[in-house]
N, C-alpha and C positions, 0 to 999 in steps of 0.2 A: 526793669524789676521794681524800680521806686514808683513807678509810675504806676505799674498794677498793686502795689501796695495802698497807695494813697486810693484807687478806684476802689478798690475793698473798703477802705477806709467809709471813703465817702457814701457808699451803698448801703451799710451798714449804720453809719451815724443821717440818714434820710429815712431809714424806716424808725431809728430811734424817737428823731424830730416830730416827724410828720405824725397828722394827726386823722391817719387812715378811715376812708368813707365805712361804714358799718352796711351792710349788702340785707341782710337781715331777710326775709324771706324772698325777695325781688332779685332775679338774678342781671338785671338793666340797670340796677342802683349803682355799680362801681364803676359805670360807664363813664358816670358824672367828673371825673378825676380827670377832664381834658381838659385842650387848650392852654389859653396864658391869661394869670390875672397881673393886675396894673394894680394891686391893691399892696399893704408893707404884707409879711408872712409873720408868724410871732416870733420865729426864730432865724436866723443865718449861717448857713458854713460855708466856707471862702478856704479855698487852696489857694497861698502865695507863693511864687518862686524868686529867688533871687538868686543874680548870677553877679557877683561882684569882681570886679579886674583891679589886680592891685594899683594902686594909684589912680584909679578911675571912676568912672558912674557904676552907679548899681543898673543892671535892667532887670527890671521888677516884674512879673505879669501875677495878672488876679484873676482866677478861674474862680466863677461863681458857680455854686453849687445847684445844679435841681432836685427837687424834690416835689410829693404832695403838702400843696396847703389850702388849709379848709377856712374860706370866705365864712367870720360868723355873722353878719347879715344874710346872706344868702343861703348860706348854710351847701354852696356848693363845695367842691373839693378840684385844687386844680393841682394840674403837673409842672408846671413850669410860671414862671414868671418876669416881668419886663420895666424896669425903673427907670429914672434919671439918674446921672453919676456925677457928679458934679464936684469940679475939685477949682482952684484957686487959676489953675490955665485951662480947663476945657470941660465942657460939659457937653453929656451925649447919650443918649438910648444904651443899656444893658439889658442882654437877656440871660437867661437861668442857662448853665451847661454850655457856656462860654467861656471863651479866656480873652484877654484884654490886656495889653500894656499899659501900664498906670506909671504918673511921675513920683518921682518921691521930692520932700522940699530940701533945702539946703540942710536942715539939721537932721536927718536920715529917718525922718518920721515920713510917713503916709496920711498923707489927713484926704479928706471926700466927704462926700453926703452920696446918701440915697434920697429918693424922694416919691413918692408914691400918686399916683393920679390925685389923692386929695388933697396935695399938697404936704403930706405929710413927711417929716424931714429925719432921720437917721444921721446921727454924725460920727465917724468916725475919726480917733487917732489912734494911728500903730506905730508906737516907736521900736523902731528898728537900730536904734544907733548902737544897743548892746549887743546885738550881733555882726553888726558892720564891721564894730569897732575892736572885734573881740580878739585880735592877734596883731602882736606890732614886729616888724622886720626890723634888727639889729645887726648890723654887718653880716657876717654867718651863722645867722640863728634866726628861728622865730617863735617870738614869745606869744603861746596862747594863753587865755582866760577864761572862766566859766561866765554865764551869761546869765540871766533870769530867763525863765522859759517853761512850762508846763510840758509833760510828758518829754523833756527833752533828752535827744539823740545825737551827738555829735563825736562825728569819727574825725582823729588825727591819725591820718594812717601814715607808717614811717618803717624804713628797714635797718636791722641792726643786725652788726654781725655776732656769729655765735662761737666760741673758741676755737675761733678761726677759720670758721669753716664759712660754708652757702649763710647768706643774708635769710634771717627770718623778718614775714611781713605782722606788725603790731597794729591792732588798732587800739586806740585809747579814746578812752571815754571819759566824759568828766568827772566823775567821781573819783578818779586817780588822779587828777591835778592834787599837785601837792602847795597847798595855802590857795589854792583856786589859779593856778598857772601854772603852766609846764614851760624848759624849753627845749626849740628840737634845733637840731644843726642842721641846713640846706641838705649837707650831702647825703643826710639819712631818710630824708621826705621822699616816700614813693610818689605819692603825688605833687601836682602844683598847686594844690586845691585841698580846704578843707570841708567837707560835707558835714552838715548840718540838718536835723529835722526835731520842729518841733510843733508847738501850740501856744496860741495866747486864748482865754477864756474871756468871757463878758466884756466883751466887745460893743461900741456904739457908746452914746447917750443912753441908750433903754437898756444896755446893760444886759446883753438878750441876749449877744451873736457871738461864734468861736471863729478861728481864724488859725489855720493850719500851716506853717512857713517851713521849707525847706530851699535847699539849695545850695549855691558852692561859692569858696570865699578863696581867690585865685592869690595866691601871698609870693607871686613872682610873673 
């Protein structure tokens, strides 16, 4: 269900981006919208996922988004496209409508480049460490926090009983953290996991690209 969400998502913020071929009397003109350019796009949207294991690595993957982008030299329009990725341990070929494992550095940031046939360079940093970092485990309890984050979505889902009866299931959002932290007691967590969706805007050096992050934060 997250996953066809985020596909809506993304379908929807690609016809927004793009900057669709005009057909205009020539019904052969929107043909032009193939292939892959090697050139930067003016804009970026990037799905991230993180799955974090308590006391452990985060496994991060970066699904790049495709869309149409219109070469203004050439004034063609393409569908898809193909960079260098290049991070502090490995550099390698991406293309558009991919996913990709990526490292994160020791301070829970994601840093990379992009880099385009001209040489031209995109740098990114995404610090992640407010959402890494965002629940601490206290003997039988775990303390959450709100985070910084755009459009943000995050479920503490937990069961509590009700004048003694069947357990109802809560989800809390952050805007009920009270002073920006809740706490929950282990025995009431439906899950092991808390789920998270959100967004970081203007993204890169050029200050251009959005960056979509979801995913689950295992607090046992």
């Amino acid at each position: 269900m997250k996953r066809l969400w985020l596909l809506l998502v993304s379908i929807v913020l690609c016809f927004v981006a793009c900057d669709m071929p005009a057909t205009g009397g020539n019904p052969g003109e929107g043909s032009l919208c193939k292939g892959v350019t090697k050139n930067h796009a003016n804009k970026y949207y990037f799905d991230l996922t993180l799955k974090c294991r308590y006391r452990g690595k985060c496994d991060v993957k970066l699904f790049f988004d495709a869309g149409y982008y219109r070469d203004s030299l050439s004034s063609r329009c393409f569908s898809d496209y193909e960079l260098d990725f290049v991070t502090t341990e490995t550099s390698k070929k991406v293309l558009s409508a991919k996913e990709y494992n990526v490292p994160l550095e020791s301070d829970d940031h994601l840093r990379f480049s992009l880099i385009d046939i001209n040489n031209v360079e995109k740098k990114y940093d995404i610090d992640l460490s407010g959402i890494i970092n965002s629940y601490t485990v206290r003997g039988d309890s775990v303390e959450v926090k709100s985070f910084e984050c755009l459009n943000r979505m995050v479920i503490y889902r937990y069961r509590v009983a009700k004048n003694n009866g069947p357990h109802d299931i809560i989800d809390l959002y952050p805007d009920s953290l009270r002073n920006g932290k809740y706490v929950f007691y282990q025995d009431n967590l439906l899950f092991d996991e808390i789920y998270f969706n959100c967004s970081f805007g203007v993204q890169s050096s050029f200050k251009t690209d959005s960056v979509y992050i979801h995913g689950d934060l295992y607090w046992r």
